[in-house]
C-alpha positions in Angstrom: 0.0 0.0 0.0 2.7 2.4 1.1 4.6 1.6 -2.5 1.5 2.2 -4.5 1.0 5.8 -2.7 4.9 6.6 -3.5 4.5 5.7 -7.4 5.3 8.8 -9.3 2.4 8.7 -10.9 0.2 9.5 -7.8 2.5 12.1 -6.6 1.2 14.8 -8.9 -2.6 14.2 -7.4 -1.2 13.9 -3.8 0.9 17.2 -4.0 -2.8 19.0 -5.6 -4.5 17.4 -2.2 -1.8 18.9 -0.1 -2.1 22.5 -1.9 -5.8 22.4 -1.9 -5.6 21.7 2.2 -3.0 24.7 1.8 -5.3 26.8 0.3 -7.9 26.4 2.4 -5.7 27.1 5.9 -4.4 30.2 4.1 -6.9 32.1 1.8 -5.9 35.5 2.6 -2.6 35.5 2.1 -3.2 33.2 -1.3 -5.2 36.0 -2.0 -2.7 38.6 -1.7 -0.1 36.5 -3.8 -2.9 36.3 -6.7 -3.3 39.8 -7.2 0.5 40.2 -6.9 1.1 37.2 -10.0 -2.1 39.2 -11.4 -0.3 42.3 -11.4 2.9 41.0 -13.0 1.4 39.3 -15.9 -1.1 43.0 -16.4 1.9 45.0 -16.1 4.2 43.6 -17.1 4.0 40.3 -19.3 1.6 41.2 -21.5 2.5 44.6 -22.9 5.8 42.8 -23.3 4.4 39.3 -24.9 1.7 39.8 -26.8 2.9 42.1 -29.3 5.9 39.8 -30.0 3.2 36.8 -30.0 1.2 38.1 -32.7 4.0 39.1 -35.3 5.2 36.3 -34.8 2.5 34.5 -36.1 2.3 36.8 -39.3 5.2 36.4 -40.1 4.7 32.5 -40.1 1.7 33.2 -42.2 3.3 35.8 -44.5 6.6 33.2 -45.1 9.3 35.7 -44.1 10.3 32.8 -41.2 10.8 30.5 -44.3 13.0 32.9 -46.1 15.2 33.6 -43.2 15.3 29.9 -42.9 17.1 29.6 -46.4 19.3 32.4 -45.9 20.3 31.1 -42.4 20.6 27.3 -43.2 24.3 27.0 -44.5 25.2 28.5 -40.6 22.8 27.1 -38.2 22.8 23.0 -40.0 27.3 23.2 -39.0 26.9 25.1 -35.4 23.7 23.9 -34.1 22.3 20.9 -36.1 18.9 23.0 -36.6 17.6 24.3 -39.7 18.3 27.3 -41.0 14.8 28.0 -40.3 15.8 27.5 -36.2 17.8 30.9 -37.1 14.3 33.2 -37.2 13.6 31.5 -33.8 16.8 32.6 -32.0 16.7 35.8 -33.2 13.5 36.2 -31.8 13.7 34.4 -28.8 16.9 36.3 -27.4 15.1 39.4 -28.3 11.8 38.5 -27.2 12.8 36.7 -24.2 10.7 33.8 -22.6 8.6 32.0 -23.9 8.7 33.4 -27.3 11.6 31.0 -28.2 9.4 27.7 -27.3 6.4 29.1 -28.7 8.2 29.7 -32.2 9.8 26.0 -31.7 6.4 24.5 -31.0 5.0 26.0 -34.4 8.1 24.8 -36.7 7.4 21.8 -35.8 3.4 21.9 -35.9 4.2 23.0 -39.5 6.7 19.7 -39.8 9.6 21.8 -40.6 11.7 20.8 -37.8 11.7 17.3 -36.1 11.5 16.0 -32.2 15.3 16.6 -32.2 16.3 19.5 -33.3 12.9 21.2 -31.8 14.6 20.2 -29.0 17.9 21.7 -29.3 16.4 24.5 -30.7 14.3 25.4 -27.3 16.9 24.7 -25.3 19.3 27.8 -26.1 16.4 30.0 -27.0 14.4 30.3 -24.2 16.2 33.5 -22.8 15.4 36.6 -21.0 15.1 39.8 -23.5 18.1 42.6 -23.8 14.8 44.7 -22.6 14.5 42.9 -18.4 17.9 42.1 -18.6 19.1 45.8 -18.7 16.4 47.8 -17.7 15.0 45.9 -15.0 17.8 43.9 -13.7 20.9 45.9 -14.3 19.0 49.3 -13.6 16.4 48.5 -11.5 17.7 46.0 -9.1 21.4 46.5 -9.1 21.0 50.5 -9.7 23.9 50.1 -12.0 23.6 49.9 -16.2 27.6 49.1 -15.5 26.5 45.7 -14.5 24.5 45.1 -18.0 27.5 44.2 -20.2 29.0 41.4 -17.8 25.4 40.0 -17.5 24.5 39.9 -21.0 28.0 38.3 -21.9 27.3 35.8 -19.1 23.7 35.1 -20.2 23.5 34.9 -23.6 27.2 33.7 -24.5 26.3 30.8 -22.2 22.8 30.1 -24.1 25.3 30.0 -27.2 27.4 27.4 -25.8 24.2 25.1 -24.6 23.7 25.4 -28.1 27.1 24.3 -29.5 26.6 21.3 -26.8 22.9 20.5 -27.6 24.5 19.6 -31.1 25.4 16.3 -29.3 21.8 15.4 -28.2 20.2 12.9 -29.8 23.0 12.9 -32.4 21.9 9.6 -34.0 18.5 11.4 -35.3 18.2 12.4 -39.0 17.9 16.2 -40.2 14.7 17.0 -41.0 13.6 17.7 -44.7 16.9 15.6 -46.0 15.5 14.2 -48.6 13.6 17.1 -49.8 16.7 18.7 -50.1 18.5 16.8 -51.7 15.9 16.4 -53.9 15.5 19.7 -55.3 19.2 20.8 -55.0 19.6 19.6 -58.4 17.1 22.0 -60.2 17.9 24.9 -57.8 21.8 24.2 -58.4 21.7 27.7 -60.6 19.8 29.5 -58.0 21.4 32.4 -55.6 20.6 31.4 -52.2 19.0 35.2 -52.1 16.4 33.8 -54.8 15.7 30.0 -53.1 15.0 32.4 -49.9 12.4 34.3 -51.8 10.6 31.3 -53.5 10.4 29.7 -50.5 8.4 32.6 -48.8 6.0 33.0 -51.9 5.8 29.0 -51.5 4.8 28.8 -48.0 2.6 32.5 -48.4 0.7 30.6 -51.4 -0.1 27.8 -49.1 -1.1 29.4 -46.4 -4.2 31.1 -48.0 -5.4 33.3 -45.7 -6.2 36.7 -46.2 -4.4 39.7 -44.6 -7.2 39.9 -42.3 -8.1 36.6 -41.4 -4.0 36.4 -40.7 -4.5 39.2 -38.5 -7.8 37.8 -36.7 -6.4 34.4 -36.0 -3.1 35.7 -35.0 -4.3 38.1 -32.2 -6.9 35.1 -31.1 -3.9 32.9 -31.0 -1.7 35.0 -28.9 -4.9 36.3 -26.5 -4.8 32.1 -25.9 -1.3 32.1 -25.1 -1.3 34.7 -22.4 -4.4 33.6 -20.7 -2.1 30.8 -20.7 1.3 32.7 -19.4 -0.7 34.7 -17.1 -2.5 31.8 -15.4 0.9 29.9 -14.7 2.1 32.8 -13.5 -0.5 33.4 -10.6 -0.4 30.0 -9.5 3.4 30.1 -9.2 3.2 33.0 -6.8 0.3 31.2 -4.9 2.4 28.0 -4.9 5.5 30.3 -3.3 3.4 32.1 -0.6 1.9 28.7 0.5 5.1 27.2 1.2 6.5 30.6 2.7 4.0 29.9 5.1 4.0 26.7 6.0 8.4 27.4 6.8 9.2 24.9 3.6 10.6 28.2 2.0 13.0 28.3 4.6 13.8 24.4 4.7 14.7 25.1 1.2 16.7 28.2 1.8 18.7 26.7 4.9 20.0 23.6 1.8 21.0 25.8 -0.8 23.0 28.0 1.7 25.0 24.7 2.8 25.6 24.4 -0.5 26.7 27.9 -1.2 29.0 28.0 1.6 30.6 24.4 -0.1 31.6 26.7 -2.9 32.6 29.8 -1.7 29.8 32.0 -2.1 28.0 34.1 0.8 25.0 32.2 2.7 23.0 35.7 2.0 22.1 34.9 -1.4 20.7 31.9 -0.6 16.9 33.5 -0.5 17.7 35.0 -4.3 18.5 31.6 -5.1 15.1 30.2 -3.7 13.1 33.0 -5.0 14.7 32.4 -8.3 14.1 28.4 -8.3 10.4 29.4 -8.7 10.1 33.0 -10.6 12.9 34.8 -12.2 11.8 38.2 -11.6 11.4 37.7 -8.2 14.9 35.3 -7.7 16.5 38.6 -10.1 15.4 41.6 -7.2 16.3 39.6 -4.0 19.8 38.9 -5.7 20.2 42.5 -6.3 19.1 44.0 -2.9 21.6 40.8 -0.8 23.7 43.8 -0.2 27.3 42.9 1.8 27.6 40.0 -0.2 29.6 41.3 -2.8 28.8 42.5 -6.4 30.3 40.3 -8.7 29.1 37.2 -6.3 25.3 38.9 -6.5 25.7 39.2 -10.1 27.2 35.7 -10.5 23.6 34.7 -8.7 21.4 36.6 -11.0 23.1 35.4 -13.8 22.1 31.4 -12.8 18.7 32.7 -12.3 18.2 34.7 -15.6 19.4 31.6 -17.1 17.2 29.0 -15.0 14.6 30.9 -15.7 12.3 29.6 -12.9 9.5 27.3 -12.5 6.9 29.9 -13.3 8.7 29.4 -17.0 9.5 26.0 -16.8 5.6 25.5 -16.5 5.1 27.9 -19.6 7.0 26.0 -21.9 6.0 22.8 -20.7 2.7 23.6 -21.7 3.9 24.7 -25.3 5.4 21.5 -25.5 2.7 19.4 -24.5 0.9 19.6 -28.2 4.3 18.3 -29.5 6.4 14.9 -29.2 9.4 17.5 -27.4 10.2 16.2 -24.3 10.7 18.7 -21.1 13.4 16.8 -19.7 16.3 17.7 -22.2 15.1 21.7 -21.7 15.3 21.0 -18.0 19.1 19.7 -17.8 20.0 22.4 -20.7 18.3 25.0 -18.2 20.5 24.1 -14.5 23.1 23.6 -17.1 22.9 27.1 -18.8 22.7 28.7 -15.2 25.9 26.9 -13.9 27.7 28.3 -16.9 26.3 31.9 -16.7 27.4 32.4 -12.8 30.9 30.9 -14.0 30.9 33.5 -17.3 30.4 36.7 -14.7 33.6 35.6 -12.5 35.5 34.9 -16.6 34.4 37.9 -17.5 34.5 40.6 -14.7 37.8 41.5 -14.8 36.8 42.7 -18.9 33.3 43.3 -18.7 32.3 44.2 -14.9 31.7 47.9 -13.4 35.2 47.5 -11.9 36.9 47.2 -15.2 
């Protein structure tokens, strides 16, 4: 009996009874933490989302994703084993920030241009945080220094490059996708400028799309108004999730491990609560790195670098669900995610000396 109740597959429905009870002992202060994931996604999240979510999805319909795709595919295939089509997606992801890059992956592959693996490595290194939170928020709002941005963004997007270069390795045995089509036409395109394949294959894919510019339009907005009911849902139950277990002293359970685990490495116990904060939400993990003051600068920046690159829960849980209408599996984002972190907190002490405010 006590084996059955263990399996993993009850422990999902046991951990909803336990949060349920949780909710129940502490409605106002799951109350407060609603409004406060309600405010985040209102102010924050969706002016900074949903515009990115609907071009997006015109310029899938309008083919210009497919003509970066031919321009970009004699880099990408060498580096990153992706299509040159993945190309469109990491420009938009690092620019977008999360969860624009999974969102993108999830409809290349909807649209069969890109298989189980290399949607996989694709999502891996593009789920970033934007140049936009990065600098504005984090360097300038939390740290109070736009010094700090330049050692950060180095740290954080050169190491979602390298996850990339490494993610080359995953699932190495698959087959690219659209191999055969390739090499099927390369034969009558031979002749062709790479500039002029680009362009017939976005008056290709625009011809079989077939909508009008305002159907585009309609089903676009519709699409990304679904995707941040979505975001902004996830996001409010995160914070609920956090405040329960602040109150029930799990938080600090949690907080009293990871500052063992600092002090096993060299870094000041203080940080420990950015750390936790940043486990489940990034914004949140971000500010209490930035106000651990006493605990050094280039250690708090080495912190907020993991968590920009962790990403938290609260995203974890965002692309998880724009996975779950594909065959991608959240485990390989999962290990590229602590693995991306790690790398980032070791880029800031790399490049501090070059980059940092003390340089």
């Amino acid at each position: 009996m006590v084996r059955f109740l263990l399996r993993p597959s009850v422990i999902p429905a046991w951990s909803a009874a336990v949060l349920a009870l949780l909710l129940a002992a502490f409605p106002a202060q799951a109350l407060e933490a609603s409004l406060r994931g309600l405010a985040i996604w209102w102010e924050v999240l969706f002016p900074a989302l949903f515009p990115f979510f609907v071009i997006s999805e015109l310029l899938l319909g309008f083919g210009i994703v497919h003509f970066f795709g031919k321009i970009l595919d004699p880099f990408m295939r060498p580096l990153f084993r992706i299509p040159g089509i993945g190309g469109f997606v990491v420009t938009m992801g690092y620019a977008s920030g999360y969860p624009v890059g999974a969102r993108l992956t999830a409809q290349l592959w909807e649209q069969k241009l890109i298989n189980r693996a290399e949607g996989e490595r694709l999502v891996a290194f593009t789920t970033t945080s934007d140049p936009i939170f990065l600098i504005g928020a984090v360097s300038v709002g939390f740290f109070h220094s736009v010094a700090l941005a330049p050692v950060l963004a180095a740290a954080h997007y050169g190491g979602g490059l390298i996850i990339g270069l490494l993610m080359r390795f995953h699932d190495r045995h698959a087959p690219a996708s659209s191999e055969s089509a390739d090499k099927g036409g390369r034969a009558g395109r031979r002749k062709k400028s790479r500039l002029a394949e680009a362009i017939h294959a976005m008056h290709t894919a625009r011809m079989m799309d077939g909508r009008s510019l305002g159907t585009l339009l309609q089903d676009a907005v519709q699409a990304a108004l679904r995707l941040m009911i979505v975001v902004g849902g996830l996001v409010v139950v995160f914070s609920v999730i956090m405040e329960l277990l602040r109150q029930t002293g799990s938080i600090e359970v949690l907080a009293g491990a990871i500052r063992l685990l600092l002090g096993a490495v060299g870094m000041p116990p203080a940080l420990s609560d950015a750390v936790v904060s940043g486990i489940f939400e990034v914004t949140l993990g971000a500010r209490a790195a930035g106000s651990a003051g006493g605990s050094g600068l280039m250690q708090q920046a080495a912190i907020a670098a993991f968590v920009l690159s962790w990403a938290g829960l609260s995203v974890h849980a965002q692309v998880a669900s724009l996975l779950s209408r594909t065959d991608l599996r959240y485990k390989p984002f999962l290990l590229a995610r602590l693995l991306h972190g790690i790398i980032a907190a070791a880029l800031v002490y790399a490049f501090w000396g070059w980059l940092g405010p003390a340089a």
